[in-house]
C-alpha positions in Angstrom: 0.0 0.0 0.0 0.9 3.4 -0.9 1.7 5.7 1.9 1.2 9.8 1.1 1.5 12.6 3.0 -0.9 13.3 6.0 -3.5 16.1 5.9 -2.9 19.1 7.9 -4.6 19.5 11.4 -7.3 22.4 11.1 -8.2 25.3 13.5 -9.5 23.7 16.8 -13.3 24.8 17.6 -14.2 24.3 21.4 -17.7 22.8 20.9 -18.9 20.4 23.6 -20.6 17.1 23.0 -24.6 16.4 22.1 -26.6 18.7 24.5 -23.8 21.5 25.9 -23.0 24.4 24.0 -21.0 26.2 21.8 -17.9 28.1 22.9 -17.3 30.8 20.1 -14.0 30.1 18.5 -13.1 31.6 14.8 -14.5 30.1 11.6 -13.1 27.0 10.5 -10.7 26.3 7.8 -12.5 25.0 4.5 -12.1 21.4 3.5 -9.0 19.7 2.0 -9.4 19.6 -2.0 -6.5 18.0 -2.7 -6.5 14.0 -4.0 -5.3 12.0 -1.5 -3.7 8.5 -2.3 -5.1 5.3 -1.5 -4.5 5.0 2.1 -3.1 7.5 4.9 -2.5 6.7 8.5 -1.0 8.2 11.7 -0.5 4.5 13.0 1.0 2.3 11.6 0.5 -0.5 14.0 -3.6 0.4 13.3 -3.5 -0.2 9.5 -1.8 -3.4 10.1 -4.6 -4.3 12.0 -7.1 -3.6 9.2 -5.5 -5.1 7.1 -5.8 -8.4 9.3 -9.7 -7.8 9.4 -10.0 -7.9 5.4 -10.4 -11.5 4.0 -9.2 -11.8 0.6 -12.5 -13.4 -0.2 -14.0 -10.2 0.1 -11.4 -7.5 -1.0 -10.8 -7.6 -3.7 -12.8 -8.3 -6.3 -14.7 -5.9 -3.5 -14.3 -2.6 -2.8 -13.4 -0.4 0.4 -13.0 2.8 1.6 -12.7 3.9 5.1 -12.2 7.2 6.6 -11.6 8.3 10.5 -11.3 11.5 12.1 -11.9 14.0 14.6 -15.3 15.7 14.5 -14.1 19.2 15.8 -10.4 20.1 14.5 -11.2 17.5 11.1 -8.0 15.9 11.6 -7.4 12.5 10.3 -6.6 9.6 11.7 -6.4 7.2 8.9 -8.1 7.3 5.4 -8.3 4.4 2.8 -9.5 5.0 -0.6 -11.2 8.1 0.8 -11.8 9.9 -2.5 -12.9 6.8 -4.5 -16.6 7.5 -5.6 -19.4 5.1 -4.1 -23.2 4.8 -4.0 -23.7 5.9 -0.5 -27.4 3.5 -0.4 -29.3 4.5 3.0 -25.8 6.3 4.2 -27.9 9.3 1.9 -30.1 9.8 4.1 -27.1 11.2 6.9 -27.0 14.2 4.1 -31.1 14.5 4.4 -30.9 14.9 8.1 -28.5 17.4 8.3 -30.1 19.6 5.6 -33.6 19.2 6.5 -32.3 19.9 10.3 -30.7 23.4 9.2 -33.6 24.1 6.4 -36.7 23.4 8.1 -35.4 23.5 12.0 -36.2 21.2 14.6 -39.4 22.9 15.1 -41.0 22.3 11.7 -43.6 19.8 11.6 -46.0 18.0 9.5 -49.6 18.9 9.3 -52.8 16.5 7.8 -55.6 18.5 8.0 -59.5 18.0 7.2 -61.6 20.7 6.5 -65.4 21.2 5.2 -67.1 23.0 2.0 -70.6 22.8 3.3 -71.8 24.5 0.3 -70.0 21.9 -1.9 -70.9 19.6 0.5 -67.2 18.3 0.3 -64.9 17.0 3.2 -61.0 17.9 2.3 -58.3 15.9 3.1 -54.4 18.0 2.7 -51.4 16.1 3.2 -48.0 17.7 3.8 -45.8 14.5 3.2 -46.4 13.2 6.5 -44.7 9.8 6.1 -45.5 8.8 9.9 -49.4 8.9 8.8 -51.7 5.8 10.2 -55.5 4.3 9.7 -55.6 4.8 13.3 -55.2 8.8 12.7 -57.6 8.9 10.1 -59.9 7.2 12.5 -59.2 10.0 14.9 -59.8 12.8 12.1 -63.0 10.8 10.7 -64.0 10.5 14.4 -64.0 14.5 14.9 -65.6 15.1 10.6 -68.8 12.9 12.0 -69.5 15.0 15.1 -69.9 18.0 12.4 -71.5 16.6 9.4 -73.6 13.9 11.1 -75.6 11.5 8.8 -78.2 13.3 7.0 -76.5 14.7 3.7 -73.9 12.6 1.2 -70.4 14.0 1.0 -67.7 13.5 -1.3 -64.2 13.3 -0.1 -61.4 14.9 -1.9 -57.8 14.0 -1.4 -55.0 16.9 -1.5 -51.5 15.8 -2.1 -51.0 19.5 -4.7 -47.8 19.9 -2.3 -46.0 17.7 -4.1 -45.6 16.8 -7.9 -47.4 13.7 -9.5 -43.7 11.6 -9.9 -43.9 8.7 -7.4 -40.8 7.4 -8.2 -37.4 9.2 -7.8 -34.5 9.2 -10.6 -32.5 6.2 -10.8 -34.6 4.0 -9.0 -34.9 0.1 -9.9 -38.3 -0.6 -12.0 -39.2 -3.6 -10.9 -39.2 -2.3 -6.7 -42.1 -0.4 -7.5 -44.4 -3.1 -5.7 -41.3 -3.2 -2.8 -42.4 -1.7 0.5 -39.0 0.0 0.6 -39.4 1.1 -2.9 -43.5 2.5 -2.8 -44.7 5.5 -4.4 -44.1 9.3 -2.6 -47.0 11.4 -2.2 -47.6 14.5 -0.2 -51.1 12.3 1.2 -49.3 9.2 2.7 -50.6 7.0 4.9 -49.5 3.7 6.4 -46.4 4.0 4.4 -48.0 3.6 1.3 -48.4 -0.1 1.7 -50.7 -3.2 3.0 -49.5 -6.2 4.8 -50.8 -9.2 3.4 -51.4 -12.4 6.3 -51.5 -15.9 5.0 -52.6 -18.6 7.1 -52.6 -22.2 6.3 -54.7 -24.5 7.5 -54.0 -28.8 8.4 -56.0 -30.0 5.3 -52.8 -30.5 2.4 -53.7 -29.2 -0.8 -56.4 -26.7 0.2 -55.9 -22.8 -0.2 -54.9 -20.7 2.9 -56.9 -17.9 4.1 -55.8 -14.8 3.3 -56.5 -11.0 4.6 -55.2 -7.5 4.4 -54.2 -5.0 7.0 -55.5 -2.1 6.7 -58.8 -4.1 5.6 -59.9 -2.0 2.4 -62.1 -1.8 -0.7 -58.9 -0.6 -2.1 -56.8 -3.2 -2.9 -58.1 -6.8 -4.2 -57.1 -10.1 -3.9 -56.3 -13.0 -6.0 -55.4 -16.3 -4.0 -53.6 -18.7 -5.7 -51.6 -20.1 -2.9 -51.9 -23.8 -1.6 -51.1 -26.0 1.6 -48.5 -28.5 1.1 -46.3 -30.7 3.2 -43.3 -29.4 1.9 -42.5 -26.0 0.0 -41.1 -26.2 -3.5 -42.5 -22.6 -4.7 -42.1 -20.0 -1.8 -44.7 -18.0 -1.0 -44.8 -14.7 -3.4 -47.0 -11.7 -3.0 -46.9 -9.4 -5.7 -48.8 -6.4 -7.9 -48.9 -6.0 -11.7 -46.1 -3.5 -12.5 -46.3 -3.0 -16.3 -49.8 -1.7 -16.0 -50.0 -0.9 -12.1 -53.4 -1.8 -10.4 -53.9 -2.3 -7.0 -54.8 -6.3 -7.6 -52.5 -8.1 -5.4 -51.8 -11.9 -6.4 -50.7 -14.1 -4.0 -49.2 -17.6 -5.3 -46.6 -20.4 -4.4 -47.3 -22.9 -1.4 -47.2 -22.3 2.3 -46.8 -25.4 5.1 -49.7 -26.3 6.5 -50.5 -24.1 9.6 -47.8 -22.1 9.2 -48.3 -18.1 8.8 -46.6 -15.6 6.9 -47.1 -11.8 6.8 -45.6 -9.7 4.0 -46.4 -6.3 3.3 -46.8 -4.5 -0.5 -46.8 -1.0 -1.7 -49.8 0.2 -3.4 -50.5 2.1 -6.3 -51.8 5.5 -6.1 -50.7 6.7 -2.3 -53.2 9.8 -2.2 -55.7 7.8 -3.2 -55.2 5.0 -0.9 -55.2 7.7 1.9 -58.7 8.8 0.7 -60.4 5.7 0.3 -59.2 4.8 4.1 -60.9 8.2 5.3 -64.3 7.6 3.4 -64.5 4.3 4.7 -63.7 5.6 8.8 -66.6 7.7 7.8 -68.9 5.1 6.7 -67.9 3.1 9.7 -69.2 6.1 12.1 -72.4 7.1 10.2 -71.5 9.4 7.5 -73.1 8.9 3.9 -70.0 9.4 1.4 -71.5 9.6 -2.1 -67.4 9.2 -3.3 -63.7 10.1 -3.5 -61.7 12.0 -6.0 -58.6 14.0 -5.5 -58.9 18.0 -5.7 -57.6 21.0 -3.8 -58.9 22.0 -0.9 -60.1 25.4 -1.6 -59.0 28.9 1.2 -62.6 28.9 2.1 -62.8 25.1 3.6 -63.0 25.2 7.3 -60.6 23.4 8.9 -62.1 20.9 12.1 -59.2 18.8 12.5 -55.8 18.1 12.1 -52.8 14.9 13.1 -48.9 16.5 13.3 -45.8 14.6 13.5 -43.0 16.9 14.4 -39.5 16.7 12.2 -37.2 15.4 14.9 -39.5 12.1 15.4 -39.9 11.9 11.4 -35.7 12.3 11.6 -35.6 9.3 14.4 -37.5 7.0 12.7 -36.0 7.7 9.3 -32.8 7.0 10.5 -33.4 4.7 13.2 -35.0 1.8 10.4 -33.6 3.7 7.7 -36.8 4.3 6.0 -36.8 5.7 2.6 -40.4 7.3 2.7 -39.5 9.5 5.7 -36.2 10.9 3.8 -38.0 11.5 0.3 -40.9 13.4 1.7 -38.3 15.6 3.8 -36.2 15.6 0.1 -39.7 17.3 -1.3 -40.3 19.2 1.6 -37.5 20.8 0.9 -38.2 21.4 -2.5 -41.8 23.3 -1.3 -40.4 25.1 1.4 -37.9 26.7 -0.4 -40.4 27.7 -3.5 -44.1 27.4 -2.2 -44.5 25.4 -5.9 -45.1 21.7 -5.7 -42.0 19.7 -4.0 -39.9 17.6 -6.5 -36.6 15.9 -6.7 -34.9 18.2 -8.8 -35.1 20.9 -6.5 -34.9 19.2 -3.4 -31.8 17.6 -4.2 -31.1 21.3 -5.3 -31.3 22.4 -1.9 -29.2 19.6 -0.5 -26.4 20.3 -2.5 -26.5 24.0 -1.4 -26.4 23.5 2.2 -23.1 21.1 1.3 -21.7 23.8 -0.5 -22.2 26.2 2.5 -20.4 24.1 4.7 -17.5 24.1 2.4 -18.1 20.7 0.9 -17.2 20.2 -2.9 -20.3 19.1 -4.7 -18.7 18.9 -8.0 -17.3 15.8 -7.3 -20.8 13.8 -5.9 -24.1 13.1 -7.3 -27.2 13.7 -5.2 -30.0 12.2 -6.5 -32.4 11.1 -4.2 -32.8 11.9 -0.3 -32.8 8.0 0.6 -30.2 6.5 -1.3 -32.1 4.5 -3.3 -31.1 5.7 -6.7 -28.4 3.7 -8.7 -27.3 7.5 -9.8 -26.0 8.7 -6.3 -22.1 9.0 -5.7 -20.2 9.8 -2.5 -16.8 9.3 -1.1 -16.1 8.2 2.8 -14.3 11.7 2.8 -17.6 13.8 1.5 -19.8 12.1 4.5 -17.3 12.1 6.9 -17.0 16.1 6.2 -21.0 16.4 6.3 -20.7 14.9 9.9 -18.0 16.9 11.1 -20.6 19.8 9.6 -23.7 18.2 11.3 -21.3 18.5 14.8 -20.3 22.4 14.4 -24.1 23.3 13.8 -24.7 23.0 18.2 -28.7 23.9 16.9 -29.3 20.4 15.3 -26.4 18.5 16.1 -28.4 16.7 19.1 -31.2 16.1 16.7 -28.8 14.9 14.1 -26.9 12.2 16.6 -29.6 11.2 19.1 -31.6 10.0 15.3 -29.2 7.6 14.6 -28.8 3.8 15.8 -27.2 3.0 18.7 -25.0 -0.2 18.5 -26.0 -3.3 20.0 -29.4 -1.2 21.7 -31.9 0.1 18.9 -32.7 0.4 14.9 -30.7 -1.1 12.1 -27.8 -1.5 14.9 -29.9 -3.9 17.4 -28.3 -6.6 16.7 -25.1 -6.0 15.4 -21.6 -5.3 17.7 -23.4 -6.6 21.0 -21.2 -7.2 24.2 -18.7 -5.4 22.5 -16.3 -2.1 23.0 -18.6 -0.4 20.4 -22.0 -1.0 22.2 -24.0 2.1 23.2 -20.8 4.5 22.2 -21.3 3.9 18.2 -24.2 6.1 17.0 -24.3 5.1 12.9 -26.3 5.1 9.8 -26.1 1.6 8.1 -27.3 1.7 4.1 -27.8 -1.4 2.2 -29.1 -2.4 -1.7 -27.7 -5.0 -4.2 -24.2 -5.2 -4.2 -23.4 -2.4 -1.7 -23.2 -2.3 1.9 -22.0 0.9 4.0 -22.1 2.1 7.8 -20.8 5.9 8.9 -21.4 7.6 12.0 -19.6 8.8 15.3 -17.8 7.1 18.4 -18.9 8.8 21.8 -15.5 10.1 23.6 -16.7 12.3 25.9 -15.4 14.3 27.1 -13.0 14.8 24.1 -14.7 15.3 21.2 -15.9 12.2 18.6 -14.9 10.5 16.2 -16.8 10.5 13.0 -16.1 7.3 10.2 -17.3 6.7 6.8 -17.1 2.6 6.0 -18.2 1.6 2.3 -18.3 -1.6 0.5 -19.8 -1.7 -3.1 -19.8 -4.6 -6.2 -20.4 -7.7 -4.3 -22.7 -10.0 -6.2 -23.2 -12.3 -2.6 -25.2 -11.3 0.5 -24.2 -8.7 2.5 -23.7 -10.7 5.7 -20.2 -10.9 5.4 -19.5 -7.6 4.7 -21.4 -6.1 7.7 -19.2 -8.6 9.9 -16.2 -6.9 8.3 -17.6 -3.8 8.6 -18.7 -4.4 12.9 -15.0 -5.6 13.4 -13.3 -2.5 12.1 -15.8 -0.1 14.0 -15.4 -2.2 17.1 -11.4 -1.9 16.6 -11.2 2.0 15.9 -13.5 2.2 19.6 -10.5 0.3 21.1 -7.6 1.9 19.1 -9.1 5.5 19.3 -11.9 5.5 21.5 -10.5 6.4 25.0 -11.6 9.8 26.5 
């Protein structure tokens, strides 16, 4: 390996850790742009180390890159292939957080409001891109409509999602996810993350057809059973939706063991829609006549009689917390609406990340932002570009507690439950993980306190295997920069 000159240490910034603040010190220096070579270090002994923890079953044909460094002065500790450009997956969304944090503030939230046209005889329903929406708070907003419309007249239930555009899909994403629950349709009117779960139960009697029911139960969604009981599986279980010409008929085929149950869950077709149908039917269930649904903008004159918030630090949480990619698009066209009061798209929402990057001094020429969640195949990051958005994320003492109490906590909650248990790293390792085909990444902070953290970037791309191994790999080296760096 090819050693190269270290980067120089930057001007210190007193700031103290998560909930303290700020001590004001003089602006920071901007970001290195020079190339640096494949790998730096400041210990030798540490590299050997890594070395040691990379299989050469994995790397190559694999790819790696690994940064480390101090959160406050940016100094480095050791980089390795630092400047290579990766697809970031779910790592994305760490760039979504911090812009959305600084954009919209920790105060922002998100607003699903009903309101009445008496005249029109029309009940409104406005989403804001709430991704934490649920039946259960339509039944709570249906419950309030019915106290003021009782059961005498027929109204028609109009569904607003005008604050963002009509594209469900972002740029780059795979086709043939569209029917994925991590890969459903974005709408400003969401609700139950834009999906249905689907339980199959089999009965004791071989060869007869096991029952099968949706939750949410709705008139929205129909279907086909073509699933049988057997003593042993030869065609798994598959639930799917047409995708060529998208419907919201779900089949369900391919054999389940007798009295065995499965539960998988489907995006829908048509989010805003889906949202409106479950509102007119939580009417009809409490005595109001609905004479039908259609989407339409609800008018300034509509009186507002109810609405269901979720504020943005608990959309942040759980976004980062299961990595979920409806949260972090609906912030990506949130941004997009905020910043021009015209419907929110990708374009300019991925706009606005890039801007806060560039004011923190980070070179965007050299990335691709493309969606907010990193599912797009067109998004390209290096280990150095996220581990500079961290050390960003920590200087702003405003959001930074947002920002590092979102993420999951190793071996204790999210994506990180289960991974580095009864080890070093446990409870002091706050860190996004990101996953899709062929790519596998993990970048986040080690709790030193009271010195300042550590932030880490960690990417592996162009496996063709699971990612099993990799994340191994991947839990090893954090557990071994904790022990080699992680002393306060």
């Amino acid at each position: 390996m090819e050693t190269t000159k270290a980067l120089r240490a930057f001007c210190a910034l007193c700031v103290s850790f998560v909930l303290a603040g700020c001590v004001a010190a003089p602006a920071l220096a901007p970001y290195p742009s020079e190339r640096e070579g494949q790998t730096f270090t400041r210990n030798a002994e540490f590299a050997r180390k890594i070395d040691r923890l990379l299989p050469d079953s994995l790397f190559p044909p694999s790819n790696i890159a690994l940064l480390i460094g101090n959160l406050d002065d940016r100094s480095i500790l050791y980089a390795r292939n630092a400047d290579f450009l990766y697809n970031p997956a779910s790592n994305q969304k760490l760039f979504t957080a911090a812009t959305a944090l600084a954009v919209l503030g920790p105060a922002y939230s998100f607003a699903t409001v009903v309101a009445l046209d008496t005249l029109q005889q029309t009940i409104y329903l406005r989403g804001s891109g709430d991704p934490l929406l649920t039946p259960g708070d339509l039944g709570r907003l249906a419950d309030t409509v019915a106290l003021y419309v009782g059961p005498y007249r027929a109204w028609t239930i109009d569904g607003d999602a005008a604050r963002f555009d009509t594209l469900y899909w972002g740029p780059g994403w795979m086709w043939d996810d569209a029917d994925d629950p991590s890969g459903m349709g974005v709408s400003a009117l969401t609700v139950n993350s834009n999906t249905v779960d689907v339980h199959v139960a089999a009965g004791d009697s071989l060869g007869t057809t096991p029952r099968v029911f949706v939750v949410p139960s709705t008139s929205y969604v129909r279907v086909i059973n073509e699933s049988t009981v057997v003593d042993s599986v030869t065609r798994p279980l598959r639930v799917s939706r047409p995708l060529q010409t998208p419907s919201n008929v779900i089949r369900v085929a391919g054999e389940l063991r007798r009295d065995a149950r499965r539960t998988l869950s489907i995006a829908v077709h048509g989010p805003e829609r889906f949202a409106t149908t479950l509102l007119a039917e939580a009417l009809v269930q409490r005595g109001v006549r609905v004479a039908g649904t259609r989407l339409g903008t609800m008018p300034p004159g509509a009186f507002p009689v109810a609405k269901i918030e979720h504020a943005l630090d608990t959309v942040l949480t759980y976004m980062d917390k299961v990595s979920d990619n409806l949260s972090a698009e609906c912030l990506t066209k949130t941004l997009s609406f905020a910043g021009s009061g015209t419907p929110g798209n990708w374009t300019d929402g991925t706009g606005v990340i890039r801007k806060y990057l560039e004011q923190k001094g980070i070179d965007t020429t050299k990335i691709t932002v493309a969606d907010g969640s990193g599912l797009s195949r067109y998004n390209l990051t290096s280990a150095r570009t996220i581990f500079q958005l961290l050390s960003a994320a920590y200087h702003d003492s405003s959001s930074w507690p947002f920002f590092y109490h979102s993420l999951p906590i190793a071996g204790r909650d999210g994506t990180l439950d289960s991974r580095m248990r009864g080890t070093p790293a446990q409870d002091r390792v706050h860190a996004k993980t990101g996953t899709i085909a062929g790519v596998s990444t993990l970048s986040g902070i080690v709790d030193r306190s009271p010195k300042p953290p550590l932030g880490f970037s960690l990417i592996m791309e162009n496996f063709p295997t699971s990612s099993h191994s990799y994340r191994d790999v991947q839990d090893s080296i954090v557990c071994l920069i904790v022990s080699s760096f992680g002393s306060p």
